[in-house]
N, C-alpha and C positions, 0 to 999 in steps of 0.2 A: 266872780267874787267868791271868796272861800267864807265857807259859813264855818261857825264852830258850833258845836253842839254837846252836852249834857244829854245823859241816857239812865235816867232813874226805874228802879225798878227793869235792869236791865233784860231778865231770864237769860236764854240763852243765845240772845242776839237779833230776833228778828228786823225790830225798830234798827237797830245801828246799823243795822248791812242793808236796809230800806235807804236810809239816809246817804250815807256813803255812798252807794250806789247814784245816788240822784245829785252827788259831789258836793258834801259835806264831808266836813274833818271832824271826827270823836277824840274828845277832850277827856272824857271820862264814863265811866259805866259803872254804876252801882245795883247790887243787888244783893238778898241777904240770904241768898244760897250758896253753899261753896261750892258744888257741882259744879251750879248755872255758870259761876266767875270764871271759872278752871276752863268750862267749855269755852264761854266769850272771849277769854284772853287767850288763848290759842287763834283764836279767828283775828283777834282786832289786836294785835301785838303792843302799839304803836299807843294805843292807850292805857291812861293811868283807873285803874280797877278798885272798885271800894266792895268788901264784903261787909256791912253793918247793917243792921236795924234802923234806918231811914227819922224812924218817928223818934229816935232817940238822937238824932246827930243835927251837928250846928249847922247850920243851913251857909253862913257864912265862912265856912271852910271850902267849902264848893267852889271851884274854879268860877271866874266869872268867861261867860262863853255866850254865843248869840243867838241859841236857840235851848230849850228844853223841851226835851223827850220823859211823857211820864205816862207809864201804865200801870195804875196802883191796884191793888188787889180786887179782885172780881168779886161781884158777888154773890157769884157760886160757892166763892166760902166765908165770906163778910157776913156780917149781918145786915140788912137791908130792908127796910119795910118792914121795920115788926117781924120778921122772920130770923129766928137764930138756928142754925145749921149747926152740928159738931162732926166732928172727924168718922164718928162713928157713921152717920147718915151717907158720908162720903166714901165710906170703905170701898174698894175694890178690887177685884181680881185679875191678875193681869197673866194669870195659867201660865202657859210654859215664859214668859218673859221674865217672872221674876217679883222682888218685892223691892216700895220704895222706900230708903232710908227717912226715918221718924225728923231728921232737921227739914225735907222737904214739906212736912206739914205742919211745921209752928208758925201761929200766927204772929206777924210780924208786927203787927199793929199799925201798917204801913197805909196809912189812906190817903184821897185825894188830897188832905187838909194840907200834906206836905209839898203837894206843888203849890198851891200858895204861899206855904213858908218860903221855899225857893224862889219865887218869882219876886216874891214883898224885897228880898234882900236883893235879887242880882237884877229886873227889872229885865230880862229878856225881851229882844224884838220881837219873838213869836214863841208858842208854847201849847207842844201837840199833846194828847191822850187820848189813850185806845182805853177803850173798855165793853163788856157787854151791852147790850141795850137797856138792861134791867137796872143799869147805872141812874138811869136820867128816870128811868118811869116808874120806879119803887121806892128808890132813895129819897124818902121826902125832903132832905136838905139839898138834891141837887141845883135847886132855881138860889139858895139860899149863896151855895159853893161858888156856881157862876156867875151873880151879883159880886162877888167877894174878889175876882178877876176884874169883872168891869169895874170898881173903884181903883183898883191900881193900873188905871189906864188903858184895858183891853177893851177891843172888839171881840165879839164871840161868833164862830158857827158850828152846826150838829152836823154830822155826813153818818147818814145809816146807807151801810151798801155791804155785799158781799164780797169777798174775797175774790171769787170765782168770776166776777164781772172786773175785775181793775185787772188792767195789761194795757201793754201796748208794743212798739217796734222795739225797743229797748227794754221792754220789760213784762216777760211773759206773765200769764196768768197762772194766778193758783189753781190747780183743778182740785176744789175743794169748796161747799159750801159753808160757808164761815161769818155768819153774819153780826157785824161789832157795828158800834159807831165810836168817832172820833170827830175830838171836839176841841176845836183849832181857834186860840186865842195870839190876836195881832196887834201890836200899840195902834192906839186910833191912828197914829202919824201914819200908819202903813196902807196902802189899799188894798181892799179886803180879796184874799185869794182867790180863784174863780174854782173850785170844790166840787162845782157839780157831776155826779158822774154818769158819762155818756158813752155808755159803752155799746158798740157795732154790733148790729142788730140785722137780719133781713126780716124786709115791710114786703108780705107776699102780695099787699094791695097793691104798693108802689112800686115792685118787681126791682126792687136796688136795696143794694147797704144804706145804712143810715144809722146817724152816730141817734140811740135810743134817749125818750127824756123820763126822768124818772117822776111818775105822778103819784100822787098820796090819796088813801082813802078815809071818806070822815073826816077830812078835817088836820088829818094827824101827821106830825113832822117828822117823829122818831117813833123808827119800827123795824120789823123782816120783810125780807123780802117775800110777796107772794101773800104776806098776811095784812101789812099797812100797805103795802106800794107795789108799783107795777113798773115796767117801761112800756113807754109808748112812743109809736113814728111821732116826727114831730111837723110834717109834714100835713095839711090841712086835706089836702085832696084827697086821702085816705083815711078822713076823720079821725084822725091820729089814734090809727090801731094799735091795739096790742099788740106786741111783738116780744119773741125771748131771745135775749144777748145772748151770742158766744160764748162758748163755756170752752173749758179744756178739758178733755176725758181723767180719770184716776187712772185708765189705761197707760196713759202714757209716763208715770214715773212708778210703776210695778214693777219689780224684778220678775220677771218671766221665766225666768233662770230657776227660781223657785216653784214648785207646784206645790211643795208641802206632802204629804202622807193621805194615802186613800185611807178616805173614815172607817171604812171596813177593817182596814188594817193598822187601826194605832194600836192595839193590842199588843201586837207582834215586834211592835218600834218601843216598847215601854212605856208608851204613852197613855194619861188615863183616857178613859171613855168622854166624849162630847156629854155636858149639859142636857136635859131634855128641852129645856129652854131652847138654845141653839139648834139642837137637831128640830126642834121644829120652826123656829128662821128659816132654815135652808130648804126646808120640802115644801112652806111656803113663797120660798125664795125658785125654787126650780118650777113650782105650780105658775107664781107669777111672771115670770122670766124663761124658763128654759124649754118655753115651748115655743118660745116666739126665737128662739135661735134661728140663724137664717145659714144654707149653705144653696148652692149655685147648681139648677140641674141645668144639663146641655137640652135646649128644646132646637135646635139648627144649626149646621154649620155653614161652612161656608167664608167667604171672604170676597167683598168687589171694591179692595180700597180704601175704605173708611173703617177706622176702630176707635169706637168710643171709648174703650180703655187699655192704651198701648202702654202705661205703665203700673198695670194692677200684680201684685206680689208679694210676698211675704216682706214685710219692712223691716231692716236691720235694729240691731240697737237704739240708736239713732240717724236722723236721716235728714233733709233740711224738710221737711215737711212736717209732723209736729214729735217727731221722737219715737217712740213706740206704738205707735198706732196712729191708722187715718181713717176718722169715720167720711163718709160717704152716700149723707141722704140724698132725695132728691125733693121733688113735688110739690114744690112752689116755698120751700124754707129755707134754702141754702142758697150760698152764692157759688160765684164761680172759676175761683182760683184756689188751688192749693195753695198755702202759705208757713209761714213759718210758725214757733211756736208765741211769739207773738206780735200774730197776726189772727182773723179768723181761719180755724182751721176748717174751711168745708171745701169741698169740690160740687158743682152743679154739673149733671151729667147729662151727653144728649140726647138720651133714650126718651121717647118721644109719651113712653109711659110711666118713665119714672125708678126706679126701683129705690133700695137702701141697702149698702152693703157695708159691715165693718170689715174694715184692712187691718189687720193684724197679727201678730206676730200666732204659730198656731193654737199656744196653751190659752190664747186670749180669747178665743173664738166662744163665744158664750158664758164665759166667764160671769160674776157677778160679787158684792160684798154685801154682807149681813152684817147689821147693826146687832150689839148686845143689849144696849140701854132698852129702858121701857119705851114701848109703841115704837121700837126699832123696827125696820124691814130690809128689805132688797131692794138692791140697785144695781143696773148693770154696769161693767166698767167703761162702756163709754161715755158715763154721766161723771161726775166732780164725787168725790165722798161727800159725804156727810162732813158735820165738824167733827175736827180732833180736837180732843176733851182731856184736860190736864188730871182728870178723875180715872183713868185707865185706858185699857184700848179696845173700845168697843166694837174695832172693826175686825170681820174676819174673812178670807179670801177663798170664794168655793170656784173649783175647776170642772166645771162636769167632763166627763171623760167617757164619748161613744163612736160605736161603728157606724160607719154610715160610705155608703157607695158613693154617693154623689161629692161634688169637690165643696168644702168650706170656702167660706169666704177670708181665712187666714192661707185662703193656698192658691196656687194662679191658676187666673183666669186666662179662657181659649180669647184668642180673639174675638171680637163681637164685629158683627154684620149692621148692615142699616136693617137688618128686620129682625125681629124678636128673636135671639137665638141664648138667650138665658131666662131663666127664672125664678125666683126666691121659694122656698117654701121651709116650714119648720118641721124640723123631726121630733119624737115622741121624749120627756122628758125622761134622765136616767135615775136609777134606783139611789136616796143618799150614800147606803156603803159601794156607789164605784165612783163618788164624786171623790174629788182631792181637795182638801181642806187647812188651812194655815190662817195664821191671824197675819194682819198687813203688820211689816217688822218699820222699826225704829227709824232707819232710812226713809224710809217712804212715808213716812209722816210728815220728816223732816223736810220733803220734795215735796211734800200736798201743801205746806207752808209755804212752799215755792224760795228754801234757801238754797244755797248753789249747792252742785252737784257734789263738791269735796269739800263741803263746813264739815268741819270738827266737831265733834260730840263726844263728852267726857261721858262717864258713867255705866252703871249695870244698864242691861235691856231695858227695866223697867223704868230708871232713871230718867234714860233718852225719852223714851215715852212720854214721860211729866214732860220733860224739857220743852218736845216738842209742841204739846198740848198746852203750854202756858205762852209761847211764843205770839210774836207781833206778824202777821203774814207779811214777807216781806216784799210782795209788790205793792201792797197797799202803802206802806211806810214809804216806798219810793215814791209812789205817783204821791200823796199828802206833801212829801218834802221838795217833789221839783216844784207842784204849785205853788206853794208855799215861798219857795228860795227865787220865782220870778219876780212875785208880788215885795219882798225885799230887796233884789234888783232894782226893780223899778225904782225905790224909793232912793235908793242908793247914786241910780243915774241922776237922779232930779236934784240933789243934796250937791251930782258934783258942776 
């Protein structure tokens, strides 16, 4: 069954290429950036494109179509709870990227109230929005908004999850933490989607995968991850432990190709001097991180037939195993198939004591990113980023760069024996002016949203940056729209 669908408040595409993907047809895409449109309609050709102000347009001109799509303004820049924010509070600095044009930050006046408009007129069989979580627990009118759906016939539910936990065989994961919720309204007539999300997990009680269940603390339905809710095995025999889903590294959609300019020497490239701010991210960023860098000493050689890792090496480009990087823990949390990118990416190895090794390409090899924003830190790249924030880009990409005799783990490995004949250990953290430093560029944001690999993106550097930072993650938009498009299936097949 071919769905049609509406895409309000469209940015630069994430929600429609969510949809499409999951085999819906886009009918239209509005949004009241010309950039944003410019960009979307390059990608989505085949649809009719609205650049206007939303809160000011006749809701009855709107195609009628069998789904809406609405992500109305966040309220990171709304006003929300008694709290008024102005552009000034929002400034930001986006260093060598560039500045973004002043139509990117007029407020639109575009609020939730107009997907009610929309719905009261076209009466759609189902009707998604994304928003932060701050939507439902600040906004004192949101129980008010959602009453206002249920009289015109809807069923409602809340889905708070991250980005970085939604994938599947068909549809990789964002390697991104990005935690929104969406709030998926269905005509009573429909059966209500099944939403929950169970994302693969290894239960080191129950020594197997298992799809995780998400449990809430206090009481409370809508939240973050790690702050209201947790996953758990669901599994009895292991008093349904704690466990952490599958993630997909930030490694693997970095250009590596890039290392950027040794700190010591932006001087010399025209470039101004690092922030003190930054520069001290990154020395707590190498204090916390780049000593636990891991490279591979030879403790045995040998060989009687058996190697626990006959294809350990530096990974291409991409590769079927998850793209640019494979990490490689062990010791009772990983499973035990290479897989795709989405699938879980771990390997379980048969060293009888375990190690952890990251596989990657060699500039990756200790690598890490530094947040800018307040109570920012480090991470290393085989963890997801942080969110990308349509406020600037607070991420920045450090390389340390040292000598060392013994082999990394971005370089191959000897063959390995049935008896210990490797060993992990970290070498001494490097000085900031030899690290190589670069902020994460425009692409690779637009890939931590997890859009295909050649989406179009109109705009200056800085531009793309908004674009990308206001964006719908687009696995999430697909897994929300295939549930969603079974649960009107079904209702479809029973009608005929």
């Amino acid at each position: 069954m071919s769905l049609t669908f509406t895409d309000l408040f469209c940015g630069a595409g994430g929600s429609s290429t969510g949809l499409v993907a999951a085999g819906y047809e886009l009918t239209l895409a509005a949004n009241h950036w010309q950039r944003a449109i410019e960009t979307h309609a390059a990608n989505h050709p085949a649809a009719d494109h609205l650049c206007a102000d939303v809160n000011n347009y006749d809701m009855r001109r709107l195609p009628r179509t069998d789904v809406l799509w609405g992500s109305p303004i966040c309220t990171e820049i709304s006003p929300a709870g008694g709290r008024r924010r102005t552009r000034g509070q929002l400034a930001f600095d986006l260093e060598e990227l560039g500045p973004v044009q002043n139509g990117a930050w007029e407020r639109t006046r575009a609020t939730a109230y107009d997907i009610l408009r929309a719905t009261e007129v076209h009466r759609y069989q189902a009707v998604m929005c994304e928003n932060v979580t701050e939507f439902a627990t600040d906004w004192e009118l949101f129980d008010w908004w959602r009453e206002g759906m249920h009289r015109l016939g809807y069923r409602s539910q809340v889905v708070s999850v991250s980005s970085a936990h939604i994938g599947g065989t068909d549809n990789a994961h964002a390697p991104q933490w990005r935690d929104r919720i969406y709030i998926v309204f269905t005509r009573t007539t429909i059966p209500l989607p099944d939403l929950a999300p169970r994302p693969r997990a290894w239960c080191k009680e129950c020594g197997t995968d298992v799809d995780a269940v998400q449990t809430w603390r206090n009481g409370r339905r809508i939240g973050k991850y790690r702050q209201q809710y947790d996953y758990r095995c669901p599994n009895s025999r292991c008093r349904h432990a704690l466990v952490e889903p599958y993630v997909r590294p930030a490694a693997d959609i970095i250009d590596w190709s890039n290392t950027g300019v040794r700190i010591g020497e932006r001087a010399a490239h025209g470039m101004r001097p690092l922030v003190p701010n930054t520069l001290r991210r990154i020395r707590a960023g190498l204090d916390m991180l780049g000593r636990r860098r891991m490279v591979v000493t030879v403790n045995h050689g040998g060989h009687d037939g058996r190697a626990y890792l006959p294809e350990v090496r530096p990974l291409a480009a991409r590769t079927v195993k998850i793209g640019d990087a494979l990490l490689v823990p062990t010791g009772g949390t990983w499973n035990t198939t290479a897989t795709t990118t989405g699938e879980p990416m771990r390997t379980r190895l048969a060293n009888p004591k375990g190690f952890e090794a990251l596989c990657t390409p060699p500039h990756a090899d200790g690598a890490f990113v530094v947040e800018y924003r307040r109570n920012g830190t480090a991470e290393p790249a085989h963890r997801p980023l942080s969110t990308i924030s349509a406020q600037g880009n607070h991420h920045g990409l450090v390389i340390p760069y040292r000598n060392a005799a013994t082999k990394t783990t971005g370089q191959p490995l000897h063959t390995l024996s049935t008896k210990d004949s490797a060993g992990l250990v970290a070498d001494p953290a490097p000085d900031v002016e030899d690290c190589h430093y670069r902020m994460i560029q425009p692409r690779e944001q637009l890939l931590a949203q997890r859009f295909p690999d050649d989406y179009i993106v109109h705009g200056s550097p800085g531009e793309q940056t908004m674009q990308a930072g206001n964006a719908v993650s687009c696995n999430v938009a697909q897994w929300i729209g295939h549930r969603v498009g079974e649960a009107l299936a079904r209702t479809a097949a029973h009608a005929a």
